[in-house]
C-alpha positions, -999 to +999 in steps of 0.1 A: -393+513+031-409+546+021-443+544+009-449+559-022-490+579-027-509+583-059-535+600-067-572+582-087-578+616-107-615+625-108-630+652-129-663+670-131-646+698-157-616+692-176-597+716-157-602+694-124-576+673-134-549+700-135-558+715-103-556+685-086-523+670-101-510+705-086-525+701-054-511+667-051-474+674-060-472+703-039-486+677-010-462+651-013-481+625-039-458+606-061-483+600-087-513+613-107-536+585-121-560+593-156-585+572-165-587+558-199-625+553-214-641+564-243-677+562-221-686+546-185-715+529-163-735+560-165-732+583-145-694+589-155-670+616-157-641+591-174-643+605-208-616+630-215-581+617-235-556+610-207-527+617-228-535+649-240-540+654-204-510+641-189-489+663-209-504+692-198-505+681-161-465+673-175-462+712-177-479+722-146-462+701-124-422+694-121-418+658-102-451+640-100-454+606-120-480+603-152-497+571-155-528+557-174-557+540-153-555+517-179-549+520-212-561+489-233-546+472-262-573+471-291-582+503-290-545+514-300-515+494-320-487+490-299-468+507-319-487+535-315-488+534-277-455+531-277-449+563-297-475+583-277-456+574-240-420+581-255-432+615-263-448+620-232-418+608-212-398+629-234-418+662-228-419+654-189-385+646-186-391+609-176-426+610-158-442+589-170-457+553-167-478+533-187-507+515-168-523+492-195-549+460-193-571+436-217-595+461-215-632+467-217-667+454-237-677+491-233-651+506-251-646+481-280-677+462-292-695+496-300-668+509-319-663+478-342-636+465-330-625+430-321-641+413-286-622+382-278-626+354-252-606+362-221-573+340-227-570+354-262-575+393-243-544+386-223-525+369-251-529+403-268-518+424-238-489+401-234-478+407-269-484+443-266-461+445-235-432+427-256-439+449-288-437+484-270-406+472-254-390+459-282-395+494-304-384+512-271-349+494-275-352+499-317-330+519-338-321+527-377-287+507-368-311+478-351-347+474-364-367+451-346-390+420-362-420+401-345-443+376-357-474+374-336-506+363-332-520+401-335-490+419-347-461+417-371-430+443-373-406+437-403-376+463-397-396+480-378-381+511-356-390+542-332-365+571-336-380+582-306-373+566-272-381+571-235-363+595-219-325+594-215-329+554-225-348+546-192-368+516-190-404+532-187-420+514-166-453+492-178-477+483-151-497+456-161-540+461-144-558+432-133-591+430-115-584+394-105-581+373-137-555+344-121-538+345-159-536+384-160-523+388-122-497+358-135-484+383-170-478+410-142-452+382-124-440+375-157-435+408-178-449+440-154-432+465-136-462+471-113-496+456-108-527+478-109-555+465-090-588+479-082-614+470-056-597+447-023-594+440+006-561+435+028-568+397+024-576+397-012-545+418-018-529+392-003-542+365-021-539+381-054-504+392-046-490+354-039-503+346-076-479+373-084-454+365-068-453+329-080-454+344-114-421+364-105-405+331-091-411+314-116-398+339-148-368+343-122-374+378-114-365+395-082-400+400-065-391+437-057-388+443-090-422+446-094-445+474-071-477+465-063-504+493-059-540+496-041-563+517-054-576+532-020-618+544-019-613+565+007-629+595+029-616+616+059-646+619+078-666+603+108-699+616+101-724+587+100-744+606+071-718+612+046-701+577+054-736+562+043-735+587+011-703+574+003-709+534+006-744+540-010-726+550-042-701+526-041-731+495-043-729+497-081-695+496-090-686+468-061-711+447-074-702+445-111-666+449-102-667+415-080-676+380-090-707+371-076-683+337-058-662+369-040-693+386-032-703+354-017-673+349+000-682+376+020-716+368+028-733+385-001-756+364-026-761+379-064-791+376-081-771+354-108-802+348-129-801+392-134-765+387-132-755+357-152-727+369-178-728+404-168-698+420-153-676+455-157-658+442-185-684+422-199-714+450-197-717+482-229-723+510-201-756+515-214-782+535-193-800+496-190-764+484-178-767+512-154-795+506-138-790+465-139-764+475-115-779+497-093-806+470-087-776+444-076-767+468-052-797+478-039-791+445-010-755+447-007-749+449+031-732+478+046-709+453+062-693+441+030-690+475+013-674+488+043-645+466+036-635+484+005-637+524+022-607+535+043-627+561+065-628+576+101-601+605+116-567+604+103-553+583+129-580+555+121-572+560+080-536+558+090-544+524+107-563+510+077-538+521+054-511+504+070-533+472+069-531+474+032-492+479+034-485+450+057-507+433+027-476+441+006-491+473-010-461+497-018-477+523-037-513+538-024-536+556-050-559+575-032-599+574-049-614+606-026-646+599-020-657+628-003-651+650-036-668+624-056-702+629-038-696+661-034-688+665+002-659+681+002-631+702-021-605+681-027-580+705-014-588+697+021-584+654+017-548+667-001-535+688+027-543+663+050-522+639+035-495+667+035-498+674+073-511+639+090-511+610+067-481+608+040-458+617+072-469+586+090-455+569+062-420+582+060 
């Protein structure tokens, strides 16, 4: 089974993003991943529109898939979502995908709009997922009707639809929630995943898979990526760069029961009801996770980095393939901190690393 590559966009200047969905086409990447955030844990570069962007990455490039790293439902109607990706499809000539998720306190409760418990979040996604595909299928000859908890449609139609009829594909992002990874079984063409491990892959995958079973879906039907941190080098003192940065985001991006799992107590009194989705990516939020970072051992953050020489990358990599990864979206750390132009992790995935998947 061929292995598909993606690429975690990350931009200093708007331009970056365009450069690098260039570079990445012309070195064999399938995919080119946007982020989707009107603000971040500071310091963040996720800010830019990724739709606006995507269509012009759509005319730079001529194969490479478009997808959203994730879009959420609140902060647009359905309907409107699924207007926006027909068009982009359209334009692009069926490129792209739509990566969407419960989304994030940060990027609703400042902006006045509704922050629900959990179950009711997914609820909403789950009725956003059947809403864009039901106007997807919707004519003038065959208007579509819906009475929801969030959203009604009476005759209701798109006179735009994805390109040539396909069935744009919606993958459904999940950090871990057991009810969120469960909607991917039941309704999602793909799972986006952040931070894991091989074993936590695997553990989130079965819930998955279950899911699938159950719904009496074929379990290929439904690709499962890994978003990959990951950094082509050997040298000790960028290595320690690298996992130094990631403390942050590892620590408010796992439950402090994972980060015990693997031998790592939170300070849950600092902690207690504060996580990524949870926190308003204020400069206080900021620094609250810098300072639950500050202990994390090297140990356990090393278990999130894919790093070393190509052939030791190629190794860890595969670990996360044998995990039951099918699609690998590549985070490059090395341009993050940077170490490096992105242009040289790129061509060594054209020369050493995408071949070893082939």
């Amino acid at each position: 089974m061929k292995i598909k590559f993606g690429l975690s966009a990350i931009a200093f200047e708007i331009n970056d993003f365009i450069q690098q969905a260039v570079v990445a086409e012309d070195a064999g990447f399938d995919s080119v991943w946007i982020p989707d955030h009107f603000t971040d844990l500071p310091p963040s570069n996720d800010k830019y529109e990724p739709w606006t962007i995507s269509a012009y990455i759509g005319a730079k490039t001529e194969r490479i898939l478009l997808g959203t790293l994730a879009t959420d439902c609140v902060r647009r109607h359905p309907t409107s979502i699924a207007h926006t990706l027909a068009t982009l499809d359209n334009l692009t000539q069926g490129r792209a995908i739509l990566g969407i998720g419960a989304g994030e306190a940060m990027n609703i409760v400042p902006y006045g709009l509704p922050w629900e418990e959990p179950d009711t979040r997914v609820s909403r996604l789950e009725e956003s997922v059947r809403i864009i595909r039901l106007l997807w299928k919707s004519s003038s000859i065959a208007p579509v009707n819906f009475d929801g908890r969030f959203c009604r449609l009476k005759d209701a139609r798109l006179d735009l639809h994805p390109y040539g009829e396909r069935d744009l594909p919606i993958y459904i992002a999940s950090l871990g929630s057991k009810r969120c990874l469960q909607l991917t079984g039941k309704l999602g063409d793909g799972w986006l995943p952040w931070f894991n491990t091989p074993e936590t892959f695997v553990e989130r995958g079965k819930i998955i898979d279950e899911a699938a079973e159950k719904a009496r879906r074929p379990l290929d039907r439904i690709e499962k990526t890994a978003v990959v941190y990951f950094a082509l080098t050997k040298d000790p003192g960028r290595q320690k760069k690298i996992l130094d940065s990631m403390r942050p985001e590892l620590v408010v991006l796992n439950s402090a029961r994972r980060l015990a799992q693997f031998g790592h107590a939170v300070n849950t009194e600092e902690s207690t009801n504060y996580s990524y989705q949870k926190c308003l990516a204020s400069q206080e939020d900021g620094e609250r996770a810098k300072r639950l970072g500050t202990n994390l051992p090297e140990h356990v953050i090393e278990r999130f980095l894919v790093t070393g020489n190509a052939e030791s990358c190629i190794e860890q990599l595969e670990k996360m393939v044998r995990a039951g990864a099918k699609h690998l979206i590549i985070r490059d750390m090395l341009w993050a901190n940077h170490l490096e132009n992105f242009h040289n992790t790129l061509n060594w995935f054209r020369t050493e690393i995408i071949p070893a998947f082939t």
